[in-house]
N, CA and C atoms as an extended XYZ file, in Angstrom:
186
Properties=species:S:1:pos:R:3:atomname:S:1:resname:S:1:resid:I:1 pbc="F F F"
N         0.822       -1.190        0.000 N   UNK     1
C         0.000        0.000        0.000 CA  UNK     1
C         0.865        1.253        0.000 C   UNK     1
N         2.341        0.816        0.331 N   UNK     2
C         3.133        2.678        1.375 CA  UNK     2
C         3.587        2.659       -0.834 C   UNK     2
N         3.642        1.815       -1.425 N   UNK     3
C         4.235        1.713       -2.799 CA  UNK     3
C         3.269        2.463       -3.815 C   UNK     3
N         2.043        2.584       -3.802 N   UNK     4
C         0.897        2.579       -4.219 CA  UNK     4
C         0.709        4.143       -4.223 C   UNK     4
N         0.618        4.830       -2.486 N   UNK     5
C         0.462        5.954       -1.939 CA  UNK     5
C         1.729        6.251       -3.050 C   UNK     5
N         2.661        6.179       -2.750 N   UNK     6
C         3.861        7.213       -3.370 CA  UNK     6
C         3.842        6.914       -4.848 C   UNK     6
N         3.776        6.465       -5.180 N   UNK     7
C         2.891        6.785       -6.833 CA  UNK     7
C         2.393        7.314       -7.085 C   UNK     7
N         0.933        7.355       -6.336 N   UNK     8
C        -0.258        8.272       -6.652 CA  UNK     8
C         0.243       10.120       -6.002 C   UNK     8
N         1.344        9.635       -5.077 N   UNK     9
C         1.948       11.142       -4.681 CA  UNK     9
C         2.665       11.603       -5.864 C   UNK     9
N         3.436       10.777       -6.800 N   UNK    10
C         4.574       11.239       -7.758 CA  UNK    10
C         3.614       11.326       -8.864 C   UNK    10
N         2.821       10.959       -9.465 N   UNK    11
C         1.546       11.450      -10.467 CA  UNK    11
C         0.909       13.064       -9.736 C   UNK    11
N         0.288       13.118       -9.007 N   UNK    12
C        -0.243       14.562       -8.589 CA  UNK    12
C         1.233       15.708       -8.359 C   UNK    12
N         2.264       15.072       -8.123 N   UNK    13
C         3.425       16.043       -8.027 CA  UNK    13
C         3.900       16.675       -9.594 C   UNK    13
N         4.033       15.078      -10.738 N   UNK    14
C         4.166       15.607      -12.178 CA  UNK    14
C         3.028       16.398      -12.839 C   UNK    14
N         1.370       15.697      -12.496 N   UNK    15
C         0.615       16.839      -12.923 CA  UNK    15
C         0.412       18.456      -12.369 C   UNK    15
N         0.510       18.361      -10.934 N   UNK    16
C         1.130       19.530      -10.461 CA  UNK    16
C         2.099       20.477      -11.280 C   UNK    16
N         3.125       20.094      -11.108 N   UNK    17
C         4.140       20.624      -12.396 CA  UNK    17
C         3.763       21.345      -13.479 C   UNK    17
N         3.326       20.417      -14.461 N   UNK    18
C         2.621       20.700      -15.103 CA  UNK    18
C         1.874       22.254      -15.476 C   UNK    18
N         1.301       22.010      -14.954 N   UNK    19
C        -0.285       23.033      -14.558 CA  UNK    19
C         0.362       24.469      -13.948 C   UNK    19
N         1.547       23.962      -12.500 N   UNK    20
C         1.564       25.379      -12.211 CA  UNK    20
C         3.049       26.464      -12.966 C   UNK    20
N         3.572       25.220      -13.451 N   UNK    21
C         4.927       25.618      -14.471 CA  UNK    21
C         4.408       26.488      -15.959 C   UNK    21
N         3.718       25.550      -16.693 N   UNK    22
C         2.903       25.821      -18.004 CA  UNK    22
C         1.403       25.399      -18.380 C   UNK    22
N         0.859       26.553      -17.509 N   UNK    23
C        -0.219       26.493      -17.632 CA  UNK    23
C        -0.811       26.521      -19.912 C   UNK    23
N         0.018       26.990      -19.992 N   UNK    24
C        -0.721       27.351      -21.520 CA  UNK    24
C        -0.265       26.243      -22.641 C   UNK    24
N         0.893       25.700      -21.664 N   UNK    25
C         1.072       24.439      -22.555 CA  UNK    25
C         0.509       23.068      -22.163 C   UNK    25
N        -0.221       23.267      -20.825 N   UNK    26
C        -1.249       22.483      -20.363 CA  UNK    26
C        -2.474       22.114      -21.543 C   UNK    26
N        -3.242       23.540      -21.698 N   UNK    27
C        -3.992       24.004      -22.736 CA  UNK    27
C        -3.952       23.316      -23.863 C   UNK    27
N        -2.806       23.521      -24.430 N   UNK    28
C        -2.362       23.544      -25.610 CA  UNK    28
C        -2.748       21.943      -25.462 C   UNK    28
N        -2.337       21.234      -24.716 N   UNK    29
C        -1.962       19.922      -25.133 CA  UNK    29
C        -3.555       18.998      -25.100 C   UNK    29
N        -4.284       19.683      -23.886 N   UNK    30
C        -5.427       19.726      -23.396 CA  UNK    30
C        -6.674       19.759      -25.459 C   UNK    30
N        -6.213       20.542      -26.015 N   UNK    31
C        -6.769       20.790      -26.875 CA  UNK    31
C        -6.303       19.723      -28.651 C   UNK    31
N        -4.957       19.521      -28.529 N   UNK    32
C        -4.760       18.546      -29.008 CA  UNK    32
C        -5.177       17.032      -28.986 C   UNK    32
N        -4.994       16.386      -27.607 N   UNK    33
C        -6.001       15.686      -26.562 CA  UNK    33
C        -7.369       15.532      -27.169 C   UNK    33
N        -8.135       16.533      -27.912 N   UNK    34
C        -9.620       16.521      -28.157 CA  UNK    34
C        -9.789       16.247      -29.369 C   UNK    34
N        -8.664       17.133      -30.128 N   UNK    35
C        -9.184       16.737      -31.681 CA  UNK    35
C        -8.098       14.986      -32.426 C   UNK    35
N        -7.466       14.582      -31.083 N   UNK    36
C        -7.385       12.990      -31.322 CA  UNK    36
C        -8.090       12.203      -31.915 C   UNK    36
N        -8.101       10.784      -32.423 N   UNK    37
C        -9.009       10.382      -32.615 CA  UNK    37
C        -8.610        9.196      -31.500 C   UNK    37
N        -9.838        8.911      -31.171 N   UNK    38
C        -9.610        7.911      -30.038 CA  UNK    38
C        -8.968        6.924      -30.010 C   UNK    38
N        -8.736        5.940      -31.002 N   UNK    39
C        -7.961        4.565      -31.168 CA  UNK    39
C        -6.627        5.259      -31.174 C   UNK    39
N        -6.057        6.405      -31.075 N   UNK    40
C        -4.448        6.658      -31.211 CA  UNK    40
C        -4.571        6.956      -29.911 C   UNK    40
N        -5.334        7.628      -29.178 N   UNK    41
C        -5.530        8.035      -27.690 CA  UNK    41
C        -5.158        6.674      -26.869 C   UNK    41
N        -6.295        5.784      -27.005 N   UNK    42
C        -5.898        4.033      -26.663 CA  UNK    42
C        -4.620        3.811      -26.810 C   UNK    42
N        -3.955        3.695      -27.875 N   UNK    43
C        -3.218        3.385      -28.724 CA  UNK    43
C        -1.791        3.753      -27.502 C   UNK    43
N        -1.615        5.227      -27.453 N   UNK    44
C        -0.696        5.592      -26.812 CA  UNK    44
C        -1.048        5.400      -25.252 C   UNK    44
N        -1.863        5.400      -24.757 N   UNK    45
C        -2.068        5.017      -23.243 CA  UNK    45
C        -1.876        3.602      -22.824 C   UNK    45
N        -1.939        2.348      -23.722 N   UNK    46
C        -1.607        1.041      -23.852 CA  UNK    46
C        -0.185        0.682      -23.823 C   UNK    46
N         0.401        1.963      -24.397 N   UNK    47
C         1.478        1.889      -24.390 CA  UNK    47
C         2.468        2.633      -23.096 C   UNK    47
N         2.009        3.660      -22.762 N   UNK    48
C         2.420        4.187      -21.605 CA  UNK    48
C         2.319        3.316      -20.659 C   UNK    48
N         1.259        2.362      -20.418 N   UNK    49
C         0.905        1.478      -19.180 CA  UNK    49
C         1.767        0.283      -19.772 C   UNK    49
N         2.069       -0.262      -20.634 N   UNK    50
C         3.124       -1.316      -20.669 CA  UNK    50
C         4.414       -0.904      -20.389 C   UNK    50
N         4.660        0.464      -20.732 N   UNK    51
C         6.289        1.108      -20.230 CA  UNK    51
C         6.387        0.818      -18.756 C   UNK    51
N         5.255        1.504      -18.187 N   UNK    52
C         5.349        1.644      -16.892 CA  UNK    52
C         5.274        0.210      -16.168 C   UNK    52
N         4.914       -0.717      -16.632 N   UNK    53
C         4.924       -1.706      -16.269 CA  UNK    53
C         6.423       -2.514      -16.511 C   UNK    53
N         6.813       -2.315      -17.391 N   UNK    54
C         7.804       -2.793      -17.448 CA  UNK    54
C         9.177       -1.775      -16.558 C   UNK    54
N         8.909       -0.799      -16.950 N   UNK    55
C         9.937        0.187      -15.690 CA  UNK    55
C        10.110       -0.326      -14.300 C   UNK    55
N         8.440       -0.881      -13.706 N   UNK    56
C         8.407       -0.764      -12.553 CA  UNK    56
C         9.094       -2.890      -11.568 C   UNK    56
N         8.778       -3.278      -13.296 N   UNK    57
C         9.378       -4.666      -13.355 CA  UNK    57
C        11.008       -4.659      -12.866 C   UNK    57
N        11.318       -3.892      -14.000 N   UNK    58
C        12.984       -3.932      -13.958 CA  UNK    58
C        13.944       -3.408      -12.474 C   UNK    58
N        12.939       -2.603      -12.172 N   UNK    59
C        13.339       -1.634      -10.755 CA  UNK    59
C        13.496       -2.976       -9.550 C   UNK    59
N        11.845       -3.728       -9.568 N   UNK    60
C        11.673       -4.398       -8.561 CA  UNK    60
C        12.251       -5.664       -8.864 C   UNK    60
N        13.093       -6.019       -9.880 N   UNK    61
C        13.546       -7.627       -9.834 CA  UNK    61
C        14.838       -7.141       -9.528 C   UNK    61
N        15.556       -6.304       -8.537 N   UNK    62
C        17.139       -6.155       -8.504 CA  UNK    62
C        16.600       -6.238       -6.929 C   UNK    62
């Protein structure tokens, strides 16, 4: 669970970032984001979650 919490802390810290660094490139991206078409949206989030899965593999088998 203490693994879980600090994840969900290091996600609200990068979107944090984000938002209070560049707000307009928040926007920007926010608006790109919309005129996606959804199967590339999938597409790249399938893929972010296998990175991360595998990142979090490699970390924890040492």
């Amino acid at each position: 669970m203490n693994d879980f919490l600090v994840g969900l802390g290091l996600v609200l810290v990068i979107e944090g970032l984000l938002w209070a660094l560049a707000p307009g490139l928040a926007f920007r991206l926010l608006e790109i984001a919309a005129t996606t078409p959804e199967q590339r949206l999938r597409t790249g989030g399938a893929i972010a979650v296998a990175a991360g899965v595998l990142l979090i593999w490699l970390v924890r088998r040492t």
